[in-house]
PDB file of N, CA, C, O and CB in Angstrom:
ATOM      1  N   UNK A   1       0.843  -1.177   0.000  1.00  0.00           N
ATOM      2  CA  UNK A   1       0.000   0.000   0.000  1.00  0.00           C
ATOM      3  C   UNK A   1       0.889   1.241   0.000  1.00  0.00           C
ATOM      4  O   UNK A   1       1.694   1.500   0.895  1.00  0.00           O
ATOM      5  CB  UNK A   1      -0.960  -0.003   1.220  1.00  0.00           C
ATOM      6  N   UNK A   2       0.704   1.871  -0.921  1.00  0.00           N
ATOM      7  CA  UNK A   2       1.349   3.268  -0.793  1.00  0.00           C
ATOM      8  C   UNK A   2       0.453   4.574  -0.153  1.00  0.00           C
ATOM      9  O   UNK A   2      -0.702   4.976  -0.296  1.00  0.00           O
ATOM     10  CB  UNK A   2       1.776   3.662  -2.287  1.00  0.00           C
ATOM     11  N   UNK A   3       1.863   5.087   0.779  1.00  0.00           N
ATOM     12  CA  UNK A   3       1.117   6.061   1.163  1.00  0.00           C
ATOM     13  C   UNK A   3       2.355   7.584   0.792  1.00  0.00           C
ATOM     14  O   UNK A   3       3.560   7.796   0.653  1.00  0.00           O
ATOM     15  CB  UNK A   3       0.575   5.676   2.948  1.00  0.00           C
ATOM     16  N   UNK A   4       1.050   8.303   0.776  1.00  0.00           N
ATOM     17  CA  UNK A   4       1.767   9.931   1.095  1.00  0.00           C
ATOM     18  C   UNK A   4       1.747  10.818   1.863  1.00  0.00           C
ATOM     19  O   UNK A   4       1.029  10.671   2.852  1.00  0.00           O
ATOM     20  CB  UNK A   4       1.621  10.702   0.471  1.00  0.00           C
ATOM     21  N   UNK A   5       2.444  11.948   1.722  1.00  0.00           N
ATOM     22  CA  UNK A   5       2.178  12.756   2.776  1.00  0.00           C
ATOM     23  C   UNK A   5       1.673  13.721   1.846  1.00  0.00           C
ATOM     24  O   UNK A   5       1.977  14.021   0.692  1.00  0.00           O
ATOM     25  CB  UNK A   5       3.330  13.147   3.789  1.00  0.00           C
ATOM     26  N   UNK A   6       0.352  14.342   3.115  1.00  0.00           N
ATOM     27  CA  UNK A   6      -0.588  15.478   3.013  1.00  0.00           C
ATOM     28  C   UNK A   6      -0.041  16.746   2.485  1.00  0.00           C
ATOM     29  O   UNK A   6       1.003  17.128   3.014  1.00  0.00           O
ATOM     30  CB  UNK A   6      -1.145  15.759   4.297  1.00  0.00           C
ATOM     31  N   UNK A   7      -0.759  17.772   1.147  1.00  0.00           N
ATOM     32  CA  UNK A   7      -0.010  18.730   0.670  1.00  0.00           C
ATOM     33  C   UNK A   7      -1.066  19.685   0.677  1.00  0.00           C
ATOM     34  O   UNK A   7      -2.239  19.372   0.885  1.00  0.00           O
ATOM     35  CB  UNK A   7       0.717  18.467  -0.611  1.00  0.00           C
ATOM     36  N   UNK A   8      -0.759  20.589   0.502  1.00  0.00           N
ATOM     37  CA  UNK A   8      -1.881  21.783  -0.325  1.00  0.00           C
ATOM     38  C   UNK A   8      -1.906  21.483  -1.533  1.00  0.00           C
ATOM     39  O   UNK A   8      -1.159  20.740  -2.169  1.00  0.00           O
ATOM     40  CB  UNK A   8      -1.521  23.400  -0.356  1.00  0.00           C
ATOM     41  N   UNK A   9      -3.222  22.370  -2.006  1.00  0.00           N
ATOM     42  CA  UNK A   9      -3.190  22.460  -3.573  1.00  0.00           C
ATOM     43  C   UNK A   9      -2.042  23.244  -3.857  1.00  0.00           C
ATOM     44  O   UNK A   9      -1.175  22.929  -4.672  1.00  0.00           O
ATOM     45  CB  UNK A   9      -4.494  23.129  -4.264  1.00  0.00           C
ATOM     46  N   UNK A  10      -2.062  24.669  -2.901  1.00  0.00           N
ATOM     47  CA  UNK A  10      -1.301  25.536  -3.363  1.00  0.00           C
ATOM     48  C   UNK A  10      -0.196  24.692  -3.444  1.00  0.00           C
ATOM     49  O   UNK A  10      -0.138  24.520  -4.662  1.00  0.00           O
ATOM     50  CB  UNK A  10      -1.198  26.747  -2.649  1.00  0.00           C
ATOM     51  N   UNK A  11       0.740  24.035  -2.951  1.00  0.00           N
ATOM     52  CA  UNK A  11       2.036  23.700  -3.022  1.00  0.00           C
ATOM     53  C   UNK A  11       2.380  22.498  -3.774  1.00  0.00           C
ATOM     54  O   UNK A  11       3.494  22.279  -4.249  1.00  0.00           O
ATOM     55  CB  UNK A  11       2.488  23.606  -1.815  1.00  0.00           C
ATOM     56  N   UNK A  12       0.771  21.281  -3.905  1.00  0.00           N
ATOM     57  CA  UNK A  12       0.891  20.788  -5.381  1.00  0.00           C
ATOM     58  C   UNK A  12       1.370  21.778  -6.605  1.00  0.00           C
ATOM     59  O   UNK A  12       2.387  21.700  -7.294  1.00  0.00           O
ATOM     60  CB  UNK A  12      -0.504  20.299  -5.764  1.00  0.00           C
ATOM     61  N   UNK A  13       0.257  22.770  -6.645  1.00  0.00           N
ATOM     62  CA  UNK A  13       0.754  23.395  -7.693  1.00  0.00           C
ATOM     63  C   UNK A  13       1.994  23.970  -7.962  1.00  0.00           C
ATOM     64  O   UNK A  13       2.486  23.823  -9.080  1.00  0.00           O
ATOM     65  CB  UNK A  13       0.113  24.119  -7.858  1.00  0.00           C
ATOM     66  N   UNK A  14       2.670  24.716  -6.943  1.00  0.00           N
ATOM     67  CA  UNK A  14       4.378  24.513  -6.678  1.00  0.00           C
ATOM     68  C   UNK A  14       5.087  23.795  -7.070  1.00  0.00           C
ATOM     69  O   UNK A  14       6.061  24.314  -7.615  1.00  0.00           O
ATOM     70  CB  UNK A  14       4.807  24.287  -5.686  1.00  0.00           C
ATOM     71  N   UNK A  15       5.052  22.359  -7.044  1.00  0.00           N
ATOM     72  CA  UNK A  15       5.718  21.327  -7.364  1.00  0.00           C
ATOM     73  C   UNK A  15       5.667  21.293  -8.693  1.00  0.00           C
ATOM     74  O   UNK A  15       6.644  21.639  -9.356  1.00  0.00           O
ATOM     75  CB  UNK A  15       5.332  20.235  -6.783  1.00  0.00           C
ATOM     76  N   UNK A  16       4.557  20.884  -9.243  1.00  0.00           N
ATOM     77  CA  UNK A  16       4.272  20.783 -10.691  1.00  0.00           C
ATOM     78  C   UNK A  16       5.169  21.800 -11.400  1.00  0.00           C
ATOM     79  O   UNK A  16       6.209  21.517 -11.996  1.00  0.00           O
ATOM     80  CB  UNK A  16       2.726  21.050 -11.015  1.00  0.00           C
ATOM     81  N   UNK A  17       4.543  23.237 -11.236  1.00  0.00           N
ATOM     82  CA  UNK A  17       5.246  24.154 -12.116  1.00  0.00           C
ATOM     83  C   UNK A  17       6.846  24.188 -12.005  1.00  0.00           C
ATOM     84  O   UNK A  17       7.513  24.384 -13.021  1.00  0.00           O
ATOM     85  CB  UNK A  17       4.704  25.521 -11.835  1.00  0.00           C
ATOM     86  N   UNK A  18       7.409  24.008 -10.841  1.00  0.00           N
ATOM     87  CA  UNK A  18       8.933  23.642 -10.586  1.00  0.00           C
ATOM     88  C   UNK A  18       9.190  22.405 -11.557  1.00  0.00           C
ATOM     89  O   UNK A  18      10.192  22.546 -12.259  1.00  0.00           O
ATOM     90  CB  UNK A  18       9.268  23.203  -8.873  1.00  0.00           C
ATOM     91  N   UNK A  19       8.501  21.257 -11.727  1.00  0.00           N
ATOM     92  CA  UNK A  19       9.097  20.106 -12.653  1.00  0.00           C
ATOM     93  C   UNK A  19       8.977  20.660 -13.765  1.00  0.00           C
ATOM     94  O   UNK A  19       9.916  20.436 -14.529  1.00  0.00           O
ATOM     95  CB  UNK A  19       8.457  18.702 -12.691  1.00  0.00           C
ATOM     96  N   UNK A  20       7.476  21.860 -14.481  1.00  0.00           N
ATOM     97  CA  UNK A  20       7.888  21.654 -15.545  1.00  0.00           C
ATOM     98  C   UNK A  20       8.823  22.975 -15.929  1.00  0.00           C
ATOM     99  O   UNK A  20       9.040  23.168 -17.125  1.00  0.00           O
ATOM    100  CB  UNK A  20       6.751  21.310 -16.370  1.00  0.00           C
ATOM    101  N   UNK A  21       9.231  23.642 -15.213  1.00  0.00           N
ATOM    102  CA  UNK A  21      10.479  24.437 -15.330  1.00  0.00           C
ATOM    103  C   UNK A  21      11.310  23.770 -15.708  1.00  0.00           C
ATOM    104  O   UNK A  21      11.874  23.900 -16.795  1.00  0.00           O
ATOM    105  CB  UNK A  21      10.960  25.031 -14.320  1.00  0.00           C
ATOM    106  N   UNK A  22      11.613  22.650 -14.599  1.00  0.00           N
ATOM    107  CA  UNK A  22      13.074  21.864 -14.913  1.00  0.00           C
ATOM    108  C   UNK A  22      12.557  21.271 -15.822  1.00  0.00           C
ATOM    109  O   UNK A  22      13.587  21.243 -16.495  1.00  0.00           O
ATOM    110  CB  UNK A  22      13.874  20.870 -13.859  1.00  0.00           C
ATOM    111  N   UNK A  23      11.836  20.757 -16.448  1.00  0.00           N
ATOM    112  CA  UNK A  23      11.355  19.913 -17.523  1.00  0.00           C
ATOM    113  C   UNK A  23      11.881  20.373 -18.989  1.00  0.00           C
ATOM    114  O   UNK A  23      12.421  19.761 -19.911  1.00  0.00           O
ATOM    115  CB  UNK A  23       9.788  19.925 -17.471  1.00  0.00           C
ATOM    116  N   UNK A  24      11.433  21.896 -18.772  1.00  0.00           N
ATOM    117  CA  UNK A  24      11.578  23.028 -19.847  1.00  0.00           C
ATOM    118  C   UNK A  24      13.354  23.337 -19.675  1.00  0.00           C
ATOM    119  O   UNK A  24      13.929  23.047 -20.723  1.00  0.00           O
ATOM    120  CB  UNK A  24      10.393  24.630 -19.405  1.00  0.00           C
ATOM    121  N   UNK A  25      13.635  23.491 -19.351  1.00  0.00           N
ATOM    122  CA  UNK A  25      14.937  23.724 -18.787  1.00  0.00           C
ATOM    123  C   UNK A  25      16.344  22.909 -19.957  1.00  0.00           C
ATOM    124  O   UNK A  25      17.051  23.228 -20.913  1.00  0.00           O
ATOM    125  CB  UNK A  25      14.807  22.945 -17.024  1.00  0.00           C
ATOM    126  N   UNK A  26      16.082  21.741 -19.075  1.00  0.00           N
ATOM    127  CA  UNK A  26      16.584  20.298 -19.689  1.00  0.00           C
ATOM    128  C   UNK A  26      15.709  20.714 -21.480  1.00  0.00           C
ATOM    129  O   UNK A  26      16.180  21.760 -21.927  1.00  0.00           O
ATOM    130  CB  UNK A  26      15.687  18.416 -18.454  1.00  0.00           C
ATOM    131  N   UNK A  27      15.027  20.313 -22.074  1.00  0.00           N
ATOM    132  CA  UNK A  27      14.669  20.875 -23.271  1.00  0.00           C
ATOM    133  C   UNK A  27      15.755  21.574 -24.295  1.00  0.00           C
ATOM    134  O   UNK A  27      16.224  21.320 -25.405  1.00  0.00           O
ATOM    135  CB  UNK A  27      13.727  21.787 -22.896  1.00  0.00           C
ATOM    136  N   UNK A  28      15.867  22.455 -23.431  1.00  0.00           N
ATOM    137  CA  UNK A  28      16.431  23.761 -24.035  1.00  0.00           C
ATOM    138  C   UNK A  28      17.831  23.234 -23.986  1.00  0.00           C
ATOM    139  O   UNK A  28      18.278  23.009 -25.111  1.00  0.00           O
ATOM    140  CB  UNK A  28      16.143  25.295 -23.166  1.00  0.00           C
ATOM    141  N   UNK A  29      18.633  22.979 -23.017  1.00  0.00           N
ATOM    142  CA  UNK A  29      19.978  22.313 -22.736  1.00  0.00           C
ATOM    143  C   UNK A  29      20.060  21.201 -24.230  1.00  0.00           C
ATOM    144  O   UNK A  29      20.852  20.967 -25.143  1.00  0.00           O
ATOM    145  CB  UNK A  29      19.935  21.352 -20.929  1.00  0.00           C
ATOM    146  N   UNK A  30      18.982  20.838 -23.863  1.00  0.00           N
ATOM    147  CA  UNK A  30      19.305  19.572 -24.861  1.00  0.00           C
ATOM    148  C   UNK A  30      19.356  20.086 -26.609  1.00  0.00           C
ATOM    149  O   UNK A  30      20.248  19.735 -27.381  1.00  0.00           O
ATOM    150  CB  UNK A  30      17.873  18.276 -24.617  1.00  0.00           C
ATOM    151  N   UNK A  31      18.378  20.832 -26.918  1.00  0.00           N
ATOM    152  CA  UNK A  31      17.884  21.401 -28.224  1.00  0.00           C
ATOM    153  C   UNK A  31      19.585  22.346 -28.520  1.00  0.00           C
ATOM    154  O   UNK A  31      20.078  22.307 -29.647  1.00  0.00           O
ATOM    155  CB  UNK A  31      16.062  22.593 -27.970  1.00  0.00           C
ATOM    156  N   UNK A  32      20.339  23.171 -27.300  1.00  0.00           N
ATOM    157  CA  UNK A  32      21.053  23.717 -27.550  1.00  0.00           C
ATOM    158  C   UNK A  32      22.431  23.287 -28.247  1.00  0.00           C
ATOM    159  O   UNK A  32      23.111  24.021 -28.964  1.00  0.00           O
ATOM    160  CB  UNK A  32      20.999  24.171 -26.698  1.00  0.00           C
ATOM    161  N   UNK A  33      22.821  21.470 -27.777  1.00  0.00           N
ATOM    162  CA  UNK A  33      23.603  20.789 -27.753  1.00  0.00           C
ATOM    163  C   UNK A  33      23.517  20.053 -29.177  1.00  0.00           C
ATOM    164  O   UNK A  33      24.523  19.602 -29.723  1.00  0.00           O
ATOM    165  CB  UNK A  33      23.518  20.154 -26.601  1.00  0.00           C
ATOM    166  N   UNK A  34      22.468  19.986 -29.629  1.00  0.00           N
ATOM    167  CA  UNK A  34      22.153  19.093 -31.008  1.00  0.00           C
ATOM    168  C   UNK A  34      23.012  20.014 -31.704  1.00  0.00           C
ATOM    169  O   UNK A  34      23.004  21.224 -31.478  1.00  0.00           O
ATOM    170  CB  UNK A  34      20.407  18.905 -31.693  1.00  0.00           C
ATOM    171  N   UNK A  35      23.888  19.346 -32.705  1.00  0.00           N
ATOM    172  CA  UNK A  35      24.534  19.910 -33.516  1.00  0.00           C
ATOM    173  C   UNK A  35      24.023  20.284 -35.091  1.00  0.00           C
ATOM    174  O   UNK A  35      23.259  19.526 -35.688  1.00  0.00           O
ATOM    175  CB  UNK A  35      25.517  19.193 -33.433  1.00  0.00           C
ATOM    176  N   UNK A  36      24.509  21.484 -35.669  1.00  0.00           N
ATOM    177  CA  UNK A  36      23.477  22.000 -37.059  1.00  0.00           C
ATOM    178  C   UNK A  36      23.269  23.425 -36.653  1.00  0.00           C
ATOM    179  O   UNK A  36      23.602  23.900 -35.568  1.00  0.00           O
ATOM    180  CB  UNK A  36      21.728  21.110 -37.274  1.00  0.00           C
ATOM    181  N   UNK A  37      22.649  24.095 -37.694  1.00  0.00           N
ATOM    182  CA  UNK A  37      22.714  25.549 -37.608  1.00  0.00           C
ATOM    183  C   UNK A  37      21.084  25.608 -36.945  1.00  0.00           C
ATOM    184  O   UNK A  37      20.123  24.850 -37.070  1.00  0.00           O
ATOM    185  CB  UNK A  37      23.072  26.449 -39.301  1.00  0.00           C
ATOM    186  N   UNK A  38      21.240  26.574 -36.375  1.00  0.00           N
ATOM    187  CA  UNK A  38      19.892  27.199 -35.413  1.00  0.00           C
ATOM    188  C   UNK A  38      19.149  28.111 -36.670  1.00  0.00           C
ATOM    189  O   UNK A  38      19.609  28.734 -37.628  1.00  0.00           O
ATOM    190  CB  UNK A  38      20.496  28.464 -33.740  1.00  0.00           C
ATOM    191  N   UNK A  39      17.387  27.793 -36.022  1.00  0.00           N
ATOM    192  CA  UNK A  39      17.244  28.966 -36.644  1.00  0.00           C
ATOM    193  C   UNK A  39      16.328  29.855 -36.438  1.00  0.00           C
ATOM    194  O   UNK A  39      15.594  29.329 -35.601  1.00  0.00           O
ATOM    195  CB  UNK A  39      17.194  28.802 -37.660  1.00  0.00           C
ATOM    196  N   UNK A  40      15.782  31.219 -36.768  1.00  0.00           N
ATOM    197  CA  UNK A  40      15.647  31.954 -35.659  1.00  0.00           C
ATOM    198  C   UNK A  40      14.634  31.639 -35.637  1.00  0.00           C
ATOM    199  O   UNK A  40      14.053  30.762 -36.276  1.00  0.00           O
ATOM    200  CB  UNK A  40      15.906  33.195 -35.499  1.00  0.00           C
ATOM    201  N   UNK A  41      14.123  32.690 -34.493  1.00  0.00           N
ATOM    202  CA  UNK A  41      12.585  32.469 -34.279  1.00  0.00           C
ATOM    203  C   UNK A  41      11.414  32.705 -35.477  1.00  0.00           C
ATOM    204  O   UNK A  41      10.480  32.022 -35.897  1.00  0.00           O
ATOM    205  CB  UNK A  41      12.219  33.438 -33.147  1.00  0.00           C
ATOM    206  N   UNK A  42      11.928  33.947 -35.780  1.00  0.00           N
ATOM    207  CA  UNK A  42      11.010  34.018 -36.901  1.00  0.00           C
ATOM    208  C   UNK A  42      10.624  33.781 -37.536  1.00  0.00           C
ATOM    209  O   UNK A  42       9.427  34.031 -37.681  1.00  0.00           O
ATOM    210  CB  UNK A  42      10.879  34.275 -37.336  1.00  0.00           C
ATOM    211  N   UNK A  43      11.688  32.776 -38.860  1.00  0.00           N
ATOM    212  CA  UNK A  43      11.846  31.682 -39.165  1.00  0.00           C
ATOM    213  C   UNK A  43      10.581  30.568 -38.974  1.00  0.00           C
ATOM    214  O   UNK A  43       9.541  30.187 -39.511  1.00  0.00           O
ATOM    215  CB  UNK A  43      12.940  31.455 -38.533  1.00  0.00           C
ATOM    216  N   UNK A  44      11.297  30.379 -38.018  1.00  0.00           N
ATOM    217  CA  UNK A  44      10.571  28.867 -37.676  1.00  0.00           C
ATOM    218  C   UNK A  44       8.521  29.497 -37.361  1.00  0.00           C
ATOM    219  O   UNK A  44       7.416  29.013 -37.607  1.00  0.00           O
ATOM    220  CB  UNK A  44      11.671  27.945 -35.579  1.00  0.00           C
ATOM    221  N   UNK A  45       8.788  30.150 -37.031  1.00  0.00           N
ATOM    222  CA  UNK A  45       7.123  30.895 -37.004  1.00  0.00           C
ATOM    223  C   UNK A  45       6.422  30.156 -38.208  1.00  0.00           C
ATOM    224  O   UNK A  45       5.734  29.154 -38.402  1.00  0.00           O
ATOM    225  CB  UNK A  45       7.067  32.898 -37.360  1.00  0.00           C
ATOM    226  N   UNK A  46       7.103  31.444 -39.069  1.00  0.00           N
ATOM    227  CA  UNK A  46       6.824  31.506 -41.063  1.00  0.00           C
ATOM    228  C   UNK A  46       6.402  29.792 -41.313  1.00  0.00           C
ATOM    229  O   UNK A  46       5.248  29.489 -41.617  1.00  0.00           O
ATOM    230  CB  UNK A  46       8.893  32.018 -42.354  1.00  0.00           C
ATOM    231  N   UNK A  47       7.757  28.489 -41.098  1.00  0.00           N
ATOM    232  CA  UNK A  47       7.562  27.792 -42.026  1.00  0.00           C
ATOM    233  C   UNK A  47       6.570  26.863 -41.115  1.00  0.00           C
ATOM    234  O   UNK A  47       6.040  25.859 -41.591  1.00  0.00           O
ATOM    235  CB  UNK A  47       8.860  27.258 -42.748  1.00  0.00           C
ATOM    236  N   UNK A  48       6.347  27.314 -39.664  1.00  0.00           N
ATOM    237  CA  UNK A  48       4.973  26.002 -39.057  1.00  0.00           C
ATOM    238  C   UNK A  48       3.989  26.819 -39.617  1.00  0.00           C
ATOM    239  O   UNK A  48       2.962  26.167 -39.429  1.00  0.00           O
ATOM    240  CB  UNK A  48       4.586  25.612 -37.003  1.00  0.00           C
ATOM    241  N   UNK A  49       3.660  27.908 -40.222  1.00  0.00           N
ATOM    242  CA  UNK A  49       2.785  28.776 -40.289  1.00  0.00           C
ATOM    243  C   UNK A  49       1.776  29.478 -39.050  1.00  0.00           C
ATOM    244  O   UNK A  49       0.559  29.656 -38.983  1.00  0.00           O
ATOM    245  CB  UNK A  49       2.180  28.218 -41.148  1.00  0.00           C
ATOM    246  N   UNK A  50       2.598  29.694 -38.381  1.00  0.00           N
ATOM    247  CA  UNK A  50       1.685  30.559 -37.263  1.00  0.00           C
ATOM    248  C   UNK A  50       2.273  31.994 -37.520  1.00  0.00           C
ATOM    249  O   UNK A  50       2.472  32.642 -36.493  1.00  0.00           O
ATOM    250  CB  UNK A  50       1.914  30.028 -35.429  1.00  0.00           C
ATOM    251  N   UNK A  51       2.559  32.553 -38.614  1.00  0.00           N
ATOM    252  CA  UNK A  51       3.169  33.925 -38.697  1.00  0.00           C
ATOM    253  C   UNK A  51       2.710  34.037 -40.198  1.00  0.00           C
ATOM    254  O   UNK A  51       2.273  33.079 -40.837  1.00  0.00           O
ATOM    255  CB  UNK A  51       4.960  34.088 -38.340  1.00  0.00           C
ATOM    256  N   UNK A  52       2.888  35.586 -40.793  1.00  0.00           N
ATOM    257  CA  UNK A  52       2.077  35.853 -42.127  1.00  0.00           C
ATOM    258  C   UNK A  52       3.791  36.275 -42.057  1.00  0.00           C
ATOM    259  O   UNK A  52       4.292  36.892 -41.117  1.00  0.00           O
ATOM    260  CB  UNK A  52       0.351  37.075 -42.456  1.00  0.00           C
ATOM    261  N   UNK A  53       4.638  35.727 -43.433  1.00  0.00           N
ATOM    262  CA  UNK A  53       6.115  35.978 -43.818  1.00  0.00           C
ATOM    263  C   UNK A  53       5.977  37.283 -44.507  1.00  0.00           C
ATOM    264  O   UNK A  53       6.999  37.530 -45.148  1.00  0.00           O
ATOM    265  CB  UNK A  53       6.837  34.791 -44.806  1.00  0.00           C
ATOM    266  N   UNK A  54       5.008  38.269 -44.607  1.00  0.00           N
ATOM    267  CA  UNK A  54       4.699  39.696 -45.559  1.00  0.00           C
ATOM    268  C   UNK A  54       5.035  40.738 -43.980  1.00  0.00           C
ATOM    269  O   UNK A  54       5.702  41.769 -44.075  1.00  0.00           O
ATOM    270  CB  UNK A  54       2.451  39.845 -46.488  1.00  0.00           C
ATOM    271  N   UNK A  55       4.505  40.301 -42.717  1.00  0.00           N
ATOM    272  CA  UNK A  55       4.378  41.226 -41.763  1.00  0.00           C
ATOM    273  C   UNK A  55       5.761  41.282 -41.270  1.00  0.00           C
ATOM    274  O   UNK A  55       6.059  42.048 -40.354  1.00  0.00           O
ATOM    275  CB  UNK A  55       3.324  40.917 -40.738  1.00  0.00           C
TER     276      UNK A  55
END
């Protein structure tokens, strides 16, 4: 049987957003390390199409 210890919401929610910080974090570390040319933001907007490439 597993047990836990008693939390708040508030400090559930603490936790959570702290993992996915570090979650996000690690991401970025990792995306930074892949080797190949970067490219910018804007870029990458244009070709998923969430940006109009005229504005």
């Amino acid at each position: 049987m597993a047990m836990g210890a008693p939390m708040s919401s508030e400090q559930h929610e603490h936790n959570v957003d702290e993992l996915e910080e570090s979650d996000d974090a690690q991401a970025f570390d990792a995306a930074m390390a892949e080797e190949g040319d970067n490219v910018p933001w804007e870029q990458a907007l244009v070709e998923f199409g969430w940006s109009d490439p005229k504005i």
